[in-house]
N, C-alpha and C positions, 0 to 999 in steps of 0.2 A: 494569574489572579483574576478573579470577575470583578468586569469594569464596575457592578452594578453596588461594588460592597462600599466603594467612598461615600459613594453617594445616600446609603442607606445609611452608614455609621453617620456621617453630617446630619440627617435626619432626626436619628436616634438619640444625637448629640441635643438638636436644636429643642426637642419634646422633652429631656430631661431637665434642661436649663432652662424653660420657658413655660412648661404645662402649670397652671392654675386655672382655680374654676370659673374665673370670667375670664377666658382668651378669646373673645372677640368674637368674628364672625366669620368664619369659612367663605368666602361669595359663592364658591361653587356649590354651595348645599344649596344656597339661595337662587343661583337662574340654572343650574341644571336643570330639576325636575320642570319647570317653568317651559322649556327648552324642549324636551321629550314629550311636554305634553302638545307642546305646537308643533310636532314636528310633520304631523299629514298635513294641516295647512300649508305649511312650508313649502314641503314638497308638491303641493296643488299649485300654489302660486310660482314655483320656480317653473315647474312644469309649462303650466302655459306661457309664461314671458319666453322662456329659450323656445317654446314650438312658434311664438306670436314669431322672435324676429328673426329665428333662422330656416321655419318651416322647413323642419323633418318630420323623420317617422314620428308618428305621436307616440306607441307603444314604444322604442326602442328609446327614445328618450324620456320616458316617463319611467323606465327602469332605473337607465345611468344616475337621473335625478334621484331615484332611491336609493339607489349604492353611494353617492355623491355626499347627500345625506347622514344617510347612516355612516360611513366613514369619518366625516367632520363632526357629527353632532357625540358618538361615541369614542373617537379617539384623538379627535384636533380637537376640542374646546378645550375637555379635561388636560390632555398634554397642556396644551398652553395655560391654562388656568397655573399647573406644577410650577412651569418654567418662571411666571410673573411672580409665585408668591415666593421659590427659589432667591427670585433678584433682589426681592424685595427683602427678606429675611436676609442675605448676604450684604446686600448695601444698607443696613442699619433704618429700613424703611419698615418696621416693623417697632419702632421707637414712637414714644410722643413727639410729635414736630409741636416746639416752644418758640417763644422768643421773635414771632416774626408775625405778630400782628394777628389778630383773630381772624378776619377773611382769611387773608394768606394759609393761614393754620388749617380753616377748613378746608380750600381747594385742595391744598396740598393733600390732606387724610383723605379725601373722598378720588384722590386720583392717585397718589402714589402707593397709600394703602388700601389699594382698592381690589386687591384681590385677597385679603383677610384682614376685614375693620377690625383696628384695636376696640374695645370694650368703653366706648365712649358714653355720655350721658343723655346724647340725643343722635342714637342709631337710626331714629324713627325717619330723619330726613336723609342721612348717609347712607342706610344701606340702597335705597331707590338710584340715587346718583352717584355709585359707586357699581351698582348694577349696569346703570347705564353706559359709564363709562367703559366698562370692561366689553359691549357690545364692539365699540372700536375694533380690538386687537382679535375677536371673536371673529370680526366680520371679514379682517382680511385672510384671518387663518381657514373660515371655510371657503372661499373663495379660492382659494390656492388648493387646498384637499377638494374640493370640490369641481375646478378644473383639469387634474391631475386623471382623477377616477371617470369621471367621465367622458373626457379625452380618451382617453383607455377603451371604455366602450362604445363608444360611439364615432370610433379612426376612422372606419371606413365609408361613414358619412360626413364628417367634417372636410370642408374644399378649406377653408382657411383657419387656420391656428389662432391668430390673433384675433378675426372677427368674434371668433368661438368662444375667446376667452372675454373678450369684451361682453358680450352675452348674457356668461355665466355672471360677470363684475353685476349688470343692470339686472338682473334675477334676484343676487343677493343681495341688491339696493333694496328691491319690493320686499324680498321676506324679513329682512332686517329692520326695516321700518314698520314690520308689521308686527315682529320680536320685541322692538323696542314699546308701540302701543300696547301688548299683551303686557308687558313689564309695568306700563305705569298705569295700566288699570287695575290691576293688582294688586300695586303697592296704594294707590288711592283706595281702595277697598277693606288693604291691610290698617291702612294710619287709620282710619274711622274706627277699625275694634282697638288700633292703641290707644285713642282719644278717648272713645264713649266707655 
């Protein structure tokens, strides 16, 4: 049997019993493209941080950093984005959270539903901080694909493992802070056409 059929019917399941026309907000529609369009800055910024503090080849690693890259930014965000809205649709996180105080109410929606807002009345501040939020789980997932793959290419320059890895961690400090500014200039950009 293919492993991939439970998983599609629970799908298939979940979009029968749940599709209506306001379902909320996909996040990944929301910082992908966001994501792809930074992704040469990105890799300019990682680039230099890993040549600044481990001073290798510049070419050989301004590659791995694009394979590194494109590996995390096309199939580790999206994966993970699957996996959170998976848990979150399986653990009943895909519900109104009621009953526990309006603060409460909101962190909880902009963090636990934060990788598909339910259909709220004021999106205009949850989708920005539910983007942000998701950069978290983003940053260690490329961090991890992105020392993986360039580990891979660049062995037989690397003397220490863990220095290497430490590196890549302070690389995706810088671009991730830089992801996180493109995200709220953006959405500052955005709430001014929801307002005006």
């Amino acid at each position: 049997m293919n492993k991939r059929k439970p998983i599609v019917l629970f799908f298939l399941l979940f979009l029968y019993f749940n599709i209506y026309a306001n379902a909320g907000v996909p996040m990944i529609a929301v910082i992908f493209p966001k994501t792809v369009l930074s992704l040469i800055p990105v890799i300019l910024i990682e680039t230099a941080v890993l040549i600044k503090i481990l001073k290798m080849n510049k070419k050989k690693t301004a590659w791995a950093v694009v394979a590194g890259n494109l590996c995390s930014t096309l199939f580790g965000i999206p994966a993970t984005w699957r996996i959170l809205a998976l848990l979150q649709i399986s653990t009943g996180g895909d519900g109104f959270i009621g009953g526990v105080g309006r603060l409460t109410e909101n962190i909880l929606s902009v963090t636990y539903q934060a990788p598909w807002l339910l259909p709220y009345d004021d999106l205009h501040w949850r989708v920005p901080v539910a983007a942000l939020f998701l950069l978290i789980p983003f940053f260690f997932v490329s961090w991890l694909t992105e020392t993986w793959v360039e580990r891979l290419m660049l062995k037989k320059e690397i003397a220490d493992k863990k220095r290497f890895s430490r590196a890549v961690f302070i690389a995706n400090l810088f671009s991730y802070a830089f992801l996180a500014a493109v995200l709220a200039v953006s959405f500052v950009l955005d709430y001014q056409r929801w307002v005006l």
